[in-house]
LUMZAVO-799475 format. One record per atom (N, C-alpha, C): residue in one letter; x, y, z; residue number from 1; atom name. Coordinates in steps of 0.1 Angstrom, whole numbers. Layout:
(pt 'A',(X,Y,Z),NUM,'CA')
...
//
This chain:
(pt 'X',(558,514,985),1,'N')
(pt 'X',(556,510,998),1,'CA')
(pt 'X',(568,504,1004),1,'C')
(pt 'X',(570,505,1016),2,'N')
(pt 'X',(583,505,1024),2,'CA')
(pt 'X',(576,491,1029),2,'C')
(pt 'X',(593,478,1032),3,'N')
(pt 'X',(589,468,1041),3,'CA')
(pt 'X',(582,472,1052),3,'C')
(pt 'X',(585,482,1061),4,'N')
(pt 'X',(580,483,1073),4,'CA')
(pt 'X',(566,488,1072),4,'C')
(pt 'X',(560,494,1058),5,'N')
(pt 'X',(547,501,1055),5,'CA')
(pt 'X',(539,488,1053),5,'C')
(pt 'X',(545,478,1044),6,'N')
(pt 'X',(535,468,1040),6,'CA')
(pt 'X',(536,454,1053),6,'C')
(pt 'X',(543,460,1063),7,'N')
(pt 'X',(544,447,1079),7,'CA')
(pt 'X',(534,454,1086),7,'C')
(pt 'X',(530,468,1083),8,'N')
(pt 'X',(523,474,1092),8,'CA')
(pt 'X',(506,472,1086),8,'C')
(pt 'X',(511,470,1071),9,'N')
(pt 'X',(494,471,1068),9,'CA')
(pt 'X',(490,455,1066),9,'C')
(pt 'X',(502,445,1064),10,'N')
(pt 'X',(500,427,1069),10,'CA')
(pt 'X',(492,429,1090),10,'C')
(pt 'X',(497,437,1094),11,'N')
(pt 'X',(494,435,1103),11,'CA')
(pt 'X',(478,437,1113),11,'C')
(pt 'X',(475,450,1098),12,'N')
(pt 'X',(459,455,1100),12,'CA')
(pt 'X',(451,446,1096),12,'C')
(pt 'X',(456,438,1083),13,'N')
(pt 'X',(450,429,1077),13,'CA')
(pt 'X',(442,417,1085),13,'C')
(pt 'X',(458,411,1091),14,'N')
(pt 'X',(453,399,1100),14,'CA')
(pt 'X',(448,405,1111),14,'C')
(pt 'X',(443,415,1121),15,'N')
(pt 'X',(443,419,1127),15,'CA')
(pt 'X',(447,420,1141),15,'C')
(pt 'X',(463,416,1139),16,'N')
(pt 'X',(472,415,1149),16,'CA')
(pt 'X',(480,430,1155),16,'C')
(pt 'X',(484,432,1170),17,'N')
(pt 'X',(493,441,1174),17,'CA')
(pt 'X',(499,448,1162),17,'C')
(pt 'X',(503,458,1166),18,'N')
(pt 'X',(520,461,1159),18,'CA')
(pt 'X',(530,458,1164),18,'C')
(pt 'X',(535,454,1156),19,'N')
(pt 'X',(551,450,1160),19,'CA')
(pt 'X',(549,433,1164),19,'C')
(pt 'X',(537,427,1162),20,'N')
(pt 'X',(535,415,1170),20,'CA')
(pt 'X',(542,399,1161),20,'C')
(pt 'X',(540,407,1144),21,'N')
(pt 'X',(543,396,1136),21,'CA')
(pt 'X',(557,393,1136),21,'C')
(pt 'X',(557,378,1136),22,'N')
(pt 'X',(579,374,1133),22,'CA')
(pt 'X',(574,364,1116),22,'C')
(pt 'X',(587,364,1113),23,'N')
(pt 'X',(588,359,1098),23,'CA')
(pt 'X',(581,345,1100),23,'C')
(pt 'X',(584,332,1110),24,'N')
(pt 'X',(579,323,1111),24,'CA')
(pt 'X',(563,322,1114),24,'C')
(pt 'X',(557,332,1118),25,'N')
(pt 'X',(539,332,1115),25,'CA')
(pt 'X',(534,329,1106),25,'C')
(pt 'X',(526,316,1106),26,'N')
(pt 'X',(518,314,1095),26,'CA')
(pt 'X',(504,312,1095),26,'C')
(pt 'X',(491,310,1085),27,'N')
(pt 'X',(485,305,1084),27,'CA')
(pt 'X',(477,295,1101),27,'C')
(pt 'X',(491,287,1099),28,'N')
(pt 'X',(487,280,1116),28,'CA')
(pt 'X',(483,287,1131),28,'C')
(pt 'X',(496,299,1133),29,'N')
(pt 'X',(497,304,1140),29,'CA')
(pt 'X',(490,315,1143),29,'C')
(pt 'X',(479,319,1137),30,'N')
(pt 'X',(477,333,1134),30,'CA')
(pt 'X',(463,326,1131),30,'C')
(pt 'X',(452,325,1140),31,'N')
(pt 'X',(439,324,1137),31,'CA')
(pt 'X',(428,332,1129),31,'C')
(pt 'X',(434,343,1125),32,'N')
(pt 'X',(426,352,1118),32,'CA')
(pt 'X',(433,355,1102),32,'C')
(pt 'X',(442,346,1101),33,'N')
(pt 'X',(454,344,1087),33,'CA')
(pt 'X',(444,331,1085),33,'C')
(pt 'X',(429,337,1074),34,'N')
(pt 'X',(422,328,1068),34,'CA')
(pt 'X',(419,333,1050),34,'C')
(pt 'X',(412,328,1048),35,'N')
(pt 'X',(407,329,1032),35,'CA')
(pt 'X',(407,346,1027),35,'C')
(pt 'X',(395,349,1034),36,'N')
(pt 'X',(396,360,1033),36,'CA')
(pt 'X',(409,375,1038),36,'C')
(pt 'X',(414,372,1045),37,'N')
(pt 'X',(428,378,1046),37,'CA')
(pt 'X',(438,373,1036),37,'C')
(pt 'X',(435,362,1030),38,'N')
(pt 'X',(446,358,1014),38,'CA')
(pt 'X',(444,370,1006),38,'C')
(pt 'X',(426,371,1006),39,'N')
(pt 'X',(424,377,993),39,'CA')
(pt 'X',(424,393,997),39,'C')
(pt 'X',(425,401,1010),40,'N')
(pt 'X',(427,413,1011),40,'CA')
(pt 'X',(442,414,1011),40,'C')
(pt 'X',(451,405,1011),41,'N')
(pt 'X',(470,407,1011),41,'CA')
(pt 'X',(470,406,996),41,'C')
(pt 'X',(464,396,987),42,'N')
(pt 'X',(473,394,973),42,'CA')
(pt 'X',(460,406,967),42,'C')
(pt 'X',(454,415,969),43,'N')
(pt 'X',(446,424,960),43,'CA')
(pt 'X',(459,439,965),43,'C')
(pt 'X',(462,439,982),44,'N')
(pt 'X',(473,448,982),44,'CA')
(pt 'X',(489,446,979),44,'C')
(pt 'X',(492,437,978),45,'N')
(pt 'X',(502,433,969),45,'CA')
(pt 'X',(502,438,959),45,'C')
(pt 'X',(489,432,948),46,'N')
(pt 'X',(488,437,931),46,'CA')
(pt 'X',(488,456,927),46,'C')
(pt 'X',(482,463,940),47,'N')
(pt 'X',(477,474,940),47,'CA')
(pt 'X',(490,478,943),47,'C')
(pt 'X',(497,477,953),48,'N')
(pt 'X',(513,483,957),48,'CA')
(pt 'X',(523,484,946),48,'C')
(pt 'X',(523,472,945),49,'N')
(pt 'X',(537,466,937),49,'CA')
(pt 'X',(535,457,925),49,'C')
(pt 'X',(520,457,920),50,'N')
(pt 'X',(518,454,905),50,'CA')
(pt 'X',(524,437,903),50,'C')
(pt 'X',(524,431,913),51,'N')
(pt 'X',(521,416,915),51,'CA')
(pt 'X',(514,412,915),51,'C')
(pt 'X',(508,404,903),52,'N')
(pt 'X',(500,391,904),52,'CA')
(pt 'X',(499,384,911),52,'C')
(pt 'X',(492,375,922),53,'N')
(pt 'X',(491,362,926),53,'CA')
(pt 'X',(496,353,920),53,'C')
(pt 'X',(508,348,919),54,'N')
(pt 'X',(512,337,911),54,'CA')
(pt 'X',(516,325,922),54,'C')
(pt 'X',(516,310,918),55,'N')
(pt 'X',(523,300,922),55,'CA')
(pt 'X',(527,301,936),55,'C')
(pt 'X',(538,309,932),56,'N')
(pt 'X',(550,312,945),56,'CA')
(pt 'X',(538,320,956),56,'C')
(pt 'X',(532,327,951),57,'N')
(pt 'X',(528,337,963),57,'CA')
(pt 'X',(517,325,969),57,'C')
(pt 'X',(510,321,961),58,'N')
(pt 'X',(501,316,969),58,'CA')
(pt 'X',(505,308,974),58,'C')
(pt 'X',(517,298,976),59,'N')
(pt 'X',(522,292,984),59,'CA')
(pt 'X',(529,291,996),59,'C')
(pt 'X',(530,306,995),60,'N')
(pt 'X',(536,311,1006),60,'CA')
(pt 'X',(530,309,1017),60,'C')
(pt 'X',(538,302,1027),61,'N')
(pt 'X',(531,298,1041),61,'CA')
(pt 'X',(532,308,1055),61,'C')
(pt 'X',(548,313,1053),62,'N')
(pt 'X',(549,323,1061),62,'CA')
(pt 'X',(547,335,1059),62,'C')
(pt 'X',(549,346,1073),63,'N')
(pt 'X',(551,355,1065),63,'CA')
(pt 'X',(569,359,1061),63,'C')
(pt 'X',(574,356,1064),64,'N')
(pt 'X',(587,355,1059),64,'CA')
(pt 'X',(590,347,1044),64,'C')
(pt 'X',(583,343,1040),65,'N')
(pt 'X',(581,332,1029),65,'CA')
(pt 'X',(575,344,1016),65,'C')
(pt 'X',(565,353,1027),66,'N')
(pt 'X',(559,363,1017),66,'CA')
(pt 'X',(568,375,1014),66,'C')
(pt 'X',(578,378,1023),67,'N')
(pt 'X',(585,387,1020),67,'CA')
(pt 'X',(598,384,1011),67,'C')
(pt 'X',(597,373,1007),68,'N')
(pt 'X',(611,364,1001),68,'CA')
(pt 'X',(605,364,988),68,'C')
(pt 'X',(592,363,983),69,'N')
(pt 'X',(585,363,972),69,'CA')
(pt 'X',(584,378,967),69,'C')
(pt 'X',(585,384,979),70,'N')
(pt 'X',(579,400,975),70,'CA')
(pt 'X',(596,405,974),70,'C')
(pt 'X',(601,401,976),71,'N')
(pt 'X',(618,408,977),71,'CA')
(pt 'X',(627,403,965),71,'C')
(pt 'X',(619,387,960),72,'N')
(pt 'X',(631,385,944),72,'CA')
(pt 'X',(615,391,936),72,'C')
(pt 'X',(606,396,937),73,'N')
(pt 'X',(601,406,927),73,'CA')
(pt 'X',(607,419,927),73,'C')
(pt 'X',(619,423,936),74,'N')
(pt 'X',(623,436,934),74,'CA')
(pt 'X',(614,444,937),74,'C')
(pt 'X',(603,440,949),75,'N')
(pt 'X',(591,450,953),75,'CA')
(pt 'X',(597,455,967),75,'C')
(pt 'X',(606,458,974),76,'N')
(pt 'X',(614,466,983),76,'CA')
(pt 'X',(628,472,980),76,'C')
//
């Protein structure tokens, strides 16, 4: 999966525009970036790119924060 493949399917997830998300969106910003959207992003994370939920990911606040976790895994 291509950055721009997994910005597009972050984007189906939370169920925002295309093209609408910037790296500083988080949890806060993004009313529909709740529980259940954690657990539909880190099940397609593991499915894509064979990542665990670990530590770092779940910590991750942004989404820029999530591509920085997803980028020193060497998953783009």
């Amino acid at each position: 999966m291509t950055r721009s493949a997994f910005l597009q399917a972050l984007e189906e997830i939370l169920g925002v525009g295309r093209r609408t998300l910037r790296e500083e969106d988080s949890r806060d910003s993004i009313a529909s970036w709740n529980s259940l959207a954690d657990v539909q992003l880190f099940s397609l994370i593991n499915s894509e790119f064979g990542i665990e939920p670990n530590e770092e990911l779940i910590e991750a606040e942004t989404v820029g924060d999530i591509f920085k976790v997803l980028e020193n895994h060497g998953a783009f």
